[in-house]
N, C-alpha and C positions, 0 to 999 in steps of 0.2 A: 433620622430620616425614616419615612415610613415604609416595612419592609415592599408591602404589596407597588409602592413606587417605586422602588430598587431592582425588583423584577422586571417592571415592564419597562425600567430604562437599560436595565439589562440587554430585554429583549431588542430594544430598539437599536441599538449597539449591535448587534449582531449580525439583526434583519437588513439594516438599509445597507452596509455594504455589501453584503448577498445580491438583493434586488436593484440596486442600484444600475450595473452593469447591463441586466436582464434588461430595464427599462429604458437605458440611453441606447444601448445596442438593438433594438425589438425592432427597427424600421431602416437600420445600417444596414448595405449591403455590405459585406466583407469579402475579399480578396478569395481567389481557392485555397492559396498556398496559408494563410491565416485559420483558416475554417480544418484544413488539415495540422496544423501546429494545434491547433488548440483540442483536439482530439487525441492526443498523444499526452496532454498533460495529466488526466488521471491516472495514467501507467505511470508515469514518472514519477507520480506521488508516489503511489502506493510502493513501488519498489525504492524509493529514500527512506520509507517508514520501516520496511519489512528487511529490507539485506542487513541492517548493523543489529537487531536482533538475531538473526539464522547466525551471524559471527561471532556473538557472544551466547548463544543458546544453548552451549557444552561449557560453558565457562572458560579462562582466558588460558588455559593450558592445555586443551583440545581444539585446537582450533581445525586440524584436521576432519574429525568426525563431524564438525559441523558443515564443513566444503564436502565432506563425501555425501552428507543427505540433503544437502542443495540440491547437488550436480542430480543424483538422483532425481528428485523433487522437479527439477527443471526436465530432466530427459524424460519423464511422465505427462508432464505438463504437453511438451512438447506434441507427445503422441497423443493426443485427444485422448487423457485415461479423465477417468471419472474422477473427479476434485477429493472425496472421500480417500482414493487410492493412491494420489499426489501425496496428503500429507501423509498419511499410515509409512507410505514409502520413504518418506525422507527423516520421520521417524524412525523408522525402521533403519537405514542405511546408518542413521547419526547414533542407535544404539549399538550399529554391530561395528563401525570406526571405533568408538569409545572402547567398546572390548577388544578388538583385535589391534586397535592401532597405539 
């Protein structure tokens, strides 16, 4: 098969279920309660992708150090800190767990 045809059936694979949605939904009205569900789902990504990394991030016999620069990480977050100082901090927390704990 030709590779330049393998890209763009690639591509096409990838694209129509994307747009797809975009283009049947474009003139649906939906629900409140749907329009606010569906708003919630890129947090719920992103935290399924992000937590079992932070729990294996010290490796499987620190597990502690890694819960102590979450909780950090989160109590930062929390307080409108600057995203640069979220992580440096849970960094931070998860290297001084690692040593003291």
């Amino acid at each position: 098969m030709n590779l330049v045809l393998l890209v763009f059936a690639m591509g096409a694979v990838t694209f129509v279920p994307r747009m797809l949605p975009m283009v049947i939904l474009q003139k649906i009205k939906l629900p409140s309660f749907v329009n606010r569900f569906l708003k919630f789902i890129p947090f719920a990504a992103l935290g399924a992708l992000i937590f079992p990394g932070v729990l294996t991030s010290t490796g499987p016999d620190n597990l502690t150090s890694a819960v102590l620069g979450s909780v950090i990480s989160v109590i930062l977050a929390l307080n409108n800190t600057n995203i640069m100082l979220v992580v440096a901090g849970g960094i931070l927390g998860a290297f001084i767990g690692n040593i003291y704990l």
